[in-house]
MARDREN-776239 format. One record per atom (N, C-alpha, C, CB): residue number from 1; residue in one letter; chain; atom name; z, x, y. Coordinates in steps of 0.02 Angstrom, whole numbers, plus 32768, in hexadecimal, padded with zeros to 4 digits. Glycine has a CB too. Layout:
# MARDREN-776239
<NUM,"A","A","CA",<Z,X,Y>>
...
# end
This chain:
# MARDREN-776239
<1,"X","A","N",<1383,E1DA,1649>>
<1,"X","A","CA",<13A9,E1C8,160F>>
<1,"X","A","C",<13EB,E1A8,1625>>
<1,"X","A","CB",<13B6,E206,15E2>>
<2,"X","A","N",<13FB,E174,160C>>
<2,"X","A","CA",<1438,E146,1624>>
<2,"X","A","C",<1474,E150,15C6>>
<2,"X","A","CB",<140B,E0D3,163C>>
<3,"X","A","N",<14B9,E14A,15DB>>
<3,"X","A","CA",<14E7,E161,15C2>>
<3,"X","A","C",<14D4,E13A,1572>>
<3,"X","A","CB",<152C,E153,15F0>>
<4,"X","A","N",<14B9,E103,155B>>
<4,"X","A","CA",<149F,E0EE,1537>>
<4,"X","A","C",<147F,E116,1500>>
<4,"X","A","CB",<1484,E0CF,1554>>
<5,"X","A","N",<1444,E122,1528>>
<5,"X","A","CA",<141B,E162,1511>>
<5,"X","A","C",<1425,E1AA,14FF>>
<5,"X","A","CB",<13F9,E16B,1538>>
<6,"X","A","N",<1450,E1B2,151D>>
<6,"X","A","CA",<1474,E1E6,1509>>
<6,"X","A","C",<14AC,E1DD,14BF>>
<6,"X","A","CB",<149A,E1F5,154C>>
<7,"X","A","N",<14CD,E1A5,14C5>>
<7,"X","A","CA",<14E7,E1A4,148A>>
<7,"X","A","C",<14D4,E1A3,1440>>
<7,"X","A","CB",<1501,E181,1491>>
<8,"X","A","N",<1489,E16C,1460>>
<8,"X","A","CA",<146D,E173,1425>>
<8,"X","A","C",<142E,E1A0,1403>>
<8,"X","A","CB",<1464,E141,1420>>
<9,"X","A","N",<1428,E1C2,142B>>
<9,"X","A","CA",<1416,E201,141C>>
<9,"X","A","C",<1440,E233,13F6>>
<9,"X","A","CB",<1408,E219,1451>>
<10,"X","A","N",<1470,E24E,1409>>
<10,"X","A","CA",<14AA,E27E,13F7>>
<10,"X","A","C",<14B3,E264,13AE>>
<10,"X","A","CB",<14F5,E278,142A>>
<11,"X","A","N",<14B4,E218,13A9>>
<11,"X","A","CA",<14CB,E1F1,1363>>
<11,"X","A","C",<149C,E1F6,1337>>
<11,"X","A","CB",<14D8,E1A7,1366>>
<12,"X","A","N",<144B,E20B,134A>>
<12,"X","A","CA",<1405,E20A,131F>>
<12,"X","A","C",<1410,E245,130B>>
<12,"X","A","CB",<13BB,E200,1340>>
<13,"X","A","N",<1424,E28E,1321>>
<13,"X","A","CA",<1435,E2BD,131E>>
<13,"X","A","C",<1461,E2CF,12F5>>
<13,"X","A","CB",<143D,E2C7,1347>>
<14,"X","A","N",<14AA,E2AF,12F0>>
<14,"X","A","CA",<14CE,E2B5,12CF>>
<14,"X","A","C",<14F6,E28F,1299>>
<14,"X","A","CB",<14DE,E2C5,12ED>>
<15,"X","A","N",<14BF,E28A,126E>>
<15,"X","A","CA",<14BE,E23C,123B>>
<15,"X","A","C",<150B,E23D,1212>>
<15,"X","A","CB",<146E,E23D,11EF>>
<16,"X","A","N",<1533,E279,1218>>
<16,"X","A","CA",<157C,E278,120A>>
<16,"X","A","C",<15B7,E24A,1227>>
<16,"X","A","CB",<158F,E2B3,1219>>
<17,"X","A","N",<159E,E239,1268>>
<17,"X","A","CA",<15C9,E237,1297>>
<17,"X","A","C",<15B6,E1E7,12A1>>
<17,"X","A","CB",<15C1,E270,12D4>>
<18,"X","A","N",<15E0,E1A3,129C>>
<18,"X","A","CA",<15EC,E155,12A5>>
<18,"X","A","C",<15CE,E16B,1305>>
<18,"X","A","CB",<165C,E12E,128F>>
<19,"X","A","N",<159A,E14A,130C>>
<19,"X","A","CA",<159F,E13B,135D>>
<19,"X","A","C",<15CD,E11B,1376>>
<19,"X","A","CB",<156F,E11A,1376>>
<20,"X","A","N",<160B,E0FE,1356>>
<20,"X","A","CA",<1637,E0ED,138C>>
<20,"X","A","C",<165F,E13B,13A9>>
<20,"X","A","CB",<1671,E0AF,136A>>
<21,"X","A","N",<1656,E16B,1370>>
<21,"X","A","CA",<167D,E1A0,138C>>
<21,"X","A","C",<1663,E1CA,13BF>>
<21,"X","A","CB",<1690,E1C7,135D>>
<22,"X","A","N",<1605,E1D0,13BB>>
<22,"X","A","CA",<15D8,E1E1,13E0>>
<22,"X","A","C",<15F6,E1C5,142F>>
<22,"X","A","CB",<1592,E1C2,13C2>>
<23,"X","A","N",<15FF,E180,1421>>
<23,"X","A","CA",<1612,E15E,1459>>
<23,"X","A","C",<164B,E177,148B>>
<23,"X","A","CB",<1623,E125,1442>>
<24,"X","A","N",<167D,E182,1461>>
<24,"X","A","CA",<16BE,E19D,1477>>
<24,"X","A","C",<16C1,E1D6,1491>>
<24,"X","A","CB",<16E9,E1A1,144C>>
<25,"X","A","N",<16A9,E216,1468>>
<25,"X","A","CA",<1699,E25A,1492>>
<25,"X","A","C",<167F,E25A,14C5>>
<25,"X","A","CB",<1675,E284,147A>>
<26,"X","A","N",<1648,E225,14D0>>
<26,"X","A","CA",<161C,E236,1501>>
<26,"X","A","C",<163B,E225,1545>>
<26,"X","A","CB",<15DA,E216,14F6>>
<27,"X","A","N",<166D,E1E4,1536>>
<27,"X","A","CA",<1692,E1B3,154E>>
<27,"X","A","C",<16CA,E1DF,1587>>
<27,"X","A","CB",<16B6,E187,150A>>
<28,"X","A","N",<16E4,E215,154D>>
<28,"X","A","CA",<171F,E231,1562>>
<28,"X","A","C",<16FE,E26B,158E>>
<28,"X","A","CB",<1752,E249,1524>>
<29,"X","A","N",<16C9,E2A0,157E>>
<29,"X","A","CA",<1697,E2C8,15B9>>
<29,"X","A","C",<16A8,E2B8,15DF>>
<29,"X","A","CB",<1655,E2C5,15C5>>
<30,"X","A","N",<1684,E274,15E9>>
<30,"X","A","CA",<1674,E258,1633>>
<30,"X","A","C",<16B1,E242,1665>>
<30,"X","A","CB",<1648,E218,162B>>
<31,"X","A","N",<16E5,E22F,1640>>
<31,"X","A","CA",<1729,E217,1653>>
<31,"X","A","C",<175A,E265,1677>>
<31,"X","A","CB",<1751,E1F1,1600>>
<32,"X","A","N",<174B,E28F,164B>>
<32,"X","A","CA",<1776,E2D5,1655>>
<32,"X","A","C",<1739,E302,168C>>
<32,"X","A","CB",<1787,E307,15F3>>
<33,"X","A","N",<1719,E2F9,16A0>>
<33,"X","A","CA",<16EB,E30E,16CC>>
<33,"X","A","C",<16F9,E2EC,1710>>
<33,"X","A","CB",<16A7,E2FF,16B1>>
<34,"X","A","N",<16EE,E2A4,1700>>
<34,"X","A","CA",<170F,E272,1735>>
<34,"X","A","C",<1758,E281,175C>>
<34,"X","A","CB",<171A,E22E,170E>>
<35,"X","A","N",<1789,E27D,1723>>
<35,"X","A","CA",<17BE,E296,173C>>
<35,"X","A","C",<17CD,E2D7,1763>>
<35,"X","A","CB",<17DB,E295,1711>>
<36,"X","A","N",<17AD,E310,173A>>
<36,"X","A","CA",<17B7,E34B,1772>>
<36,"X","A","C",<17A2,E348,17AE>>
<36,"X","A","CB",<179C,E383,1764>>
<37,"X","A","N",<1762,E336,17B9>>
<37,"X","A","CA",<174F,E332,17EC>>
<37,"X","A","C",<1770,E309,1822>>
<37,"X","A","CB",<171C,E327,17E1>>
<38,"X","A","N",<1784,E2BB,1818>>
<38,"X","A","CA",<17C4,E29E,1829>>
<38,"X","A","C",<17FC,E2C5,184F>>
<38,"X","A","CB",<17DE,E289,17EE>>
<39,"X","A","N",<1808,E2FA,181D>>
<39,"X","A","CA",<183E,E31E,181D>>
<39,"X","A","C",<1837,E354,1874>>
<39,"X","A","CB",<183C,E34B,17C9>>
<40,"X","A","N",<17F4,E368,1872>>
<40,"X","A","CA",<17CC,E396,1896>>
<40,"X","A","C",<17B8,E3D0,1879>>
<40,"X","A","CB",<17E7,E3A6,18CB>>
<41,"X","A","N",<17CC,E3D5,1828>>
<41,"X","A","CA",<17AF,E40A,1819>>
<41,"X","A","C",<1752,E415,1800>>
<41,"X","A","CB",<17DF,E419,17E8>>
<42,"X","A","N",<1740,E45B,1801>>
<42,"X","A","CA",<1702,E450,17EC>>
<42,"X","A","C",<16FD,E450,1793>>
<42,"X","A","CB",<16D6,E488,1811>>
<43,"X","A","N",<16BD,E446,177F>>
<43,"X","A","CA",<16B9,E441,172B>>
<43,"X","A","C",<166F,E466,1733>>
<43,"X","A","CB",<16BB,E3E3,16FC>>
<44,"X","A","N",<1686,E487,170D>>
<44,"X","A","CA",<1637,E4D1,170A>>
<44,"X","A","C",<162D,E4B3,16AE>>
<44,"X","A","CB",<165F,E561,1716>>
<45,"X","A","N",<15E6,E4B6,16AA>>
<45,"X","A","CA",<15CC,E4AC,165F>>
<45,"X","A","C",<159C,E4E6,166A>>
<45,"X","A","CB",<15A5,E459,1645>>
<46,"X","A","N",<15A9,E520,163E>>
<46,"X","A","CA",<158A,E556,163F>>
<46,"X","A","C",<152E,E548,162A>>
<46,"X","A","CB",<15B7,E585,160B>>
<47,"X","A","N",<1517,E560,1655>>
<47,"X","A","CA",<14B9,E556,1646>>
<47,"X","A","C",<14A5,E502,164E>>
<47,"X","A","CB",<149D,E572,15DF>>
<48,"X","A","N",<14CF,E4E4,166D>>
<48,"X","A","CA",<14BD,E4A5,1689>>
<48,"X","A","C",<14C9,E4A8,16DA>>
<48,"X","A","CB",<14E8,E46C,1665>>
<49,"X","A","N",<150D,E4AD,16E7>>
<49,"X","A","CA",<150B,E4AB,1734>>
<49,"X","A","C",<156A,E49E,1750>>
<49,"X","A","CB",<14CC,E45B,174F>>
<50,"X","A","N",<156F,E484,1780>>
<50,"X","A","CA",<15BD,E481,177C>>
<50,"X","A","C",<15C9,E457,17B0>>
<50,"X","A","CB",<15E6,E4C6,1783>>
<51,"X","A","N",<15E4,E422,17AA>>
<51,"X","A","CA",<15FB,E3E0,17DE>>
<51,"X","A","C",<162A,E3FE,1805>>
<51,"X","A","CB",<161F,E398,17B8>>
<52,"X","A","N",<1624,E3EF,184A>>
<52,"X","A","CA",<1667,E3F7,187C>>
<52,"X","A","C",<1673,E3C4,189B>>
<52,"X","A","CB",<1666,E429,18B2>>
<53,"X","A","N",<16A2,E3BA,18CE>>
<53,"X","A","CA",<16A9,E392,190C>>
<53,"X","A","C",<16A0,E3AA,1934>>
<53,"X","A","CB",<16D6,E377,191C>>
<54,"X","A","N",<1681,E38A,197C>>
<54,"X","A","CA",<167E,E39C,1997>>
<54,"X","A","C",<16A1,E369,19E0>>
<54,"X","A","CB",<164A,E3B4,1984>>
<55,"X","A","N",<16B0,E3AA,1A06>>
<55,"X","A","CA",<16D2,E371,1A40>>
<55,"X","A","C",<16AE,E36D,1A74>>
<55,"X","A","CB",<1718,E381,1A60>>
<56,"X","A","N",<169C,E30F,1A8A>>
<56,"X","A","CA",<1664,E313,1AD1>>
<56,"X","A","C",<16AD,E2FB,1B16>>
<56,"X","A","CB",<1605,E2B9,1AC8>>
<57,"X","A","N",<169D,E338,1B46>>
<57,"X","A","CA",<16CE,E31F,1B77>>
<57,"X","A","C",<16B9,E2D0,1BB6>>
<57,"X","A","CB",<16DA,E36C,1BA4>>
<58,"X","A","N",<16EB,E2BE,1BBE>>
<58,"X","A","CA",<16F4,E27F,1BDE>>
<58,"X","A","C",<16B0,E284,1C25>>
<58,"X","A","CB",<1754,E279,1BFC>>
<59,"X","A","N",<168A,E258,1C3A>>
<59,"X","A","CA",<164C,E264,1C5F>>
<59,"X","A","C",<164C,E216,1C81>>
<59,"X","A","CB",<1602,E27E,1C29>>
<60,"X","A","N",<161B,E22F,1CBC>>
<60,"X","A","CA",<1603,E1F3,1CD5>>
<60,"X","A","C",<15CA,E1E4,1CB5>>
<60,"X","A","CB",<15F9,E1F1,1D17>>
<61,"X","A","N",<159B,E1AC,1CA2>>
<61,"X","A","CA",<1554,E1A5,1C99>>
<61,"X","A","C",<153A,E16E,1C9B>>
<61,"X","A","CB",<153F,E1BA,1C68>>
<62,"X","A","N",<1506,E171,1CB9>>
<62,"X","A","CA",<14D5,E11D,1CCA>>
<62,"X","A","C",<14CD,E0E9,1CA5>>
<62,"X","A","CB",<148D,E120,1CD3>>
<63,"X","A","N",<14C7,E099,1C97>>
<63,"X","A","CA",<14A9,E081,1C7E>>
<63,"X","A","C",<1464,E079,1C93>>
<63,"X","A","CB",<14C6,E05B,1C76>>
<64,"X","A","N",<1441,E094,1C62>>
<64,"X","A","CA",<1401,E0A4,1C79>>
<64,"X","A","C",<13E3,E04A,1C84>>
<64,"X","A","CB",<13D4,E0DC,1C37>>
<65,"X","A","N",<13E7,E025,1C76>>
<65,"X","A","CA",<13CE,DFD6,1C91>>
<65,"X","A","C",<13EF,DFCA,1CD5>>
<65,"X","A","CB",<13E8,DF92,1C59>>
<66,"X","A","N",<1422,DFD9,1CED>>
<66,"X","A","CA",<143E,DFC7,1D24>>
<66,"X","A","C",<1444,DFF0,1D6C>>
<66,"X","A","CB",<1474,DFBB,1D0E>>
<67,"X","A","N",<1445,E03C,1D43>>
<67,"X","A","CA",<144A,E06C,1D68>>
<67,"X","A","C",<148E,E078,1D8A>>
<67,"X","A","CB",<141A,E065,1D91>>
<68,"X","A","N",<14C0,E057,1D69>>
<68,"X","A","CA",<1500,E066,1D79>>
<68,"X","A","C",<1522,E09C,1D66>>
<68,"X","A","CB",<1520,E03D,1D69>>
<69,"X","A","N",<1539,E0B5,1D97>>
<69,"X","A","CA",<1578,E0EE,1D5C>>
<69,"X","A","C",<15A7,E0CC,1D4B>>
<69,"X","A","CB",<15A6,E133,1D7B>>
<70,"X","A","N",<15D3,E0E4,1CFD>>
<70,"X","A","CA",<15FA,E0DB,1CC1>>
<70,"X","A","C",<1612,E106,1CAC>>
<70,"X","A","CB",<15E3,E0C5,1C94>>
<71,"X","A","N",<1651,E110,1CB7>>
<71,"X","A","CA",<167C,E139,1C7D>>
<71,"X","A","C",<1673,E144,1C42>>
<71,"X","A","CB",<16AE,E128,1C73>>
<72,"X","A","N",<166B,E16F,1C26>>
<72,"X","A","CA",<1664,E16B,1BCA>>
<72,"X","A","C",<1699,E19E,1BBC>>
<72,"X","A","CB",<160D,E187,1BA0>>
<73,"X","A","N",<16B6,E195,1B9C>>
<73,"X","A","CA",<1711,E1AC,1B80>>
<73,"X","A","C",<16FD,E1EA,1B55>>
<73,"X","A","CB",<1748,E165,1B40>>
<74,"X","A","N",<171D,E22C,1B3E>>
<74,"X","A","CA",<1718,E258,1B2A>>
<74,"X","A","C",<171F,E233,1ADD>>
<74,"X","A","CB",<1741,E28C,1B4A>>
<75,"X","A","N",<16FC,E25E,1AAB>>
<75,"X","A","CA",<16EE,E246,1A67>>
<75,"X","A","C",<16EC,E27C,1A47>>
<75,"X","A","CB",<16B4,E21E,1A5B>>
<76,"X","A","N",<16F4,E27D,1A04>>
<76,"X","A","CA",<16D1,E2A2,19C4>>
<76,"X","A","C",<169F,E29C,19B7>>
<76,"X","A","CB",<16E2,E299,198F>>
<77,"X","A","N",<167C,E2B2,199D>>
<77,"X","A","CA",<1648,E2A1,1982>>
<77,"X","A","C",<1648,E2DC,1941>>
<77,"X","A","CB",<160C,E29F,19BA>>
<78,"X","A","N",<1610,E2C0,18F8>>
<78,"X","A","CA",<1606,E2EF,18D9>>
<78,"X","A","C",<15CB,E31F,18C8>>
<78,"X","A","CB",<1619,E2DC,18B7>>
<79,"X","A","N",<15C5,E35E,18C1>>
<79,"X","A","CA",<1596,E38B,18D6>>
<79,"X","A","C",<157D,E3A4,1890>>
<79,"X","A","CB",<15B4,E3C2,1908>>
<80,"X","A","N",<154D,E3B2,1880>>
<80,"X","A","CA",<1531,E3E0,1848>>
<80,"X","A","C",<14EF,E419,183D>>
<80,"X","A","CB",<1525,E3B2,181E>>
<81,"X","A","N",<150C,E438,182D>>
<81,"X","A","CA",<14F6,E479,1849>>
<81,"X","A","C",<14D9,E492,1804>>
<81,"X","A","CB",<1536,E4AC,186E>>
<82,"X","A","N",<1484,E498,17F0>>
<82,"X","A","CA",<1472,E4AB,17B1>>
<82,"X","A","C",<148A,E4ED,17A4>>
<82,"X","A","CB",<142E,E4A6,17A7>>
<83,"X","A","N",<1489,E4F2,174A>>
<83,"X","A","CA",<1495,E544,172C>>
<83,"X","A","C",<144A,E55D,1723>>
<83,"X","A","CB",<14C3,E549,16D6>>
<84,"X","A","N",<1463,E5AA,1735>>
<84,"X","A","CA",<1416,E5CF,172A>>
<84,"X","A","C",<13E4,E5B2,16E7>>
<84,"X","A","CB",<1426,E629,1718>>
<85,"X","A","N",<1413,E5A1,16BB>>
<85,"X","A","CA",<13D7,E593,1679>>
<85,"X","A","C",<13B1,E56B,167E>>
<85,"X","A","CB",<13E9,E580,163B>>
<86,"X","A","N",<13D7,E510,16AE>>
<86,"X","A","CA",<13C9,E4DD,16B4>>
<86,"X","A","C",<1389,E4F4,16F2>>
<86,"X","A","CB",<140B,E4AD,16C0>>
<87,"X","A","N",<1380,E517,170D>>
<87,"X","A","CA",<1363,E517,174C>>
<87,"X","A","C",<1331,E532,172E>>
<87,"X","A","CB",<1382,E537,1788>>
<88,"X","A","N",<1332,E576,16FA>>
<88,"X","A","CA",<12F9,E59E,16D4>>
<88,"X","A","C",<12D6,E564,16B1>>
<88,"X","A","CB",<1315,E5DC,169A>>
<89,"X","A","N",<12E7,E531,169D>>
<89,"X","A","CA",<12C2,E505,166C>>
<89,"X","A","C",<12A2,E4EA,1690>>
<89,"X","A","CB",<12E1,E4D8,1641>>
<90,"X","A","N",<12B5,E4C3,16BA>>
<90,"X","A","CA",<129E,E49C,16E9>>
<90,"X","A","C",<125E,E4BF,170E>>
<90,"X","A","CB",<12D8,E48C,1716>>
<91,"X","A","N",<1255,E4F9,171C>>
<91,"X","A","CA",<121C,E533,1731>>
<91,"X","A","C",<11EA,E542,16FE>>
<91,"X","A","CB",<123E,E57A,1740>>
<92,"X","A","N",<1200,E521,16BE>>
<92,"X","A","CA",<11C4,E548,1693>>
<92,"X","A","C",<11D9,E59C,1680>>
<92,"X","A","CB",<1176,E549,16C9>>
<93,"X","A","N",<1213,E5BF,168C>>
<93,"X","A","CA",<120A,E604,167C>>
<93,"X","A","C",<124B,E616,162C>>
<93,"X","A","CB",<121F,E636,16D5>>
# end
């Protein structure tokens, strides 16, 4: 499902609500999720799962076509870690 789909779904759902505003909530989620994480904090969504950062330290590693070693610089990256419910569904139980 791409952010699209999602909006307009939520909007079939909620025939009260102008999809431009659908748009905007969904808009701002994703923005205030973005940002914490940015920030380095984590964002837990209870019975879904909870985004972190994570830190990869500075390394040597190959280009695997050349077989050279290469520096690759320490980074963030972001991590997500399912909630028990999301994981129970996903199992069938």
């Amino acid at each position: 499902m791409i952010r699209s789909e999602l909006i307009q779904k939520i909007a079939d759902e909620n025939p009260h609500l102008y999809q431009r505003d659908v748009e905007r909530i969904v808009n701002t989620i994703f923005d205030e999720i973005t940002d914490a994480m940015s920030r380095g904090d984590r964002v837990e969504l209870r019975g879904f799962g909870a985004f972190s950062v994570k830190k990869r330290d500075a390394r040597v590693g190959r280009n695997p076509r050349t077989g050279e070693s290469v520096k690759v610089e320490e980074k963030h990256v972001p991590f997500f870690k399912t909630g028990k419910l999301l994981r129970d569904r996903l199992n069938g139980k």
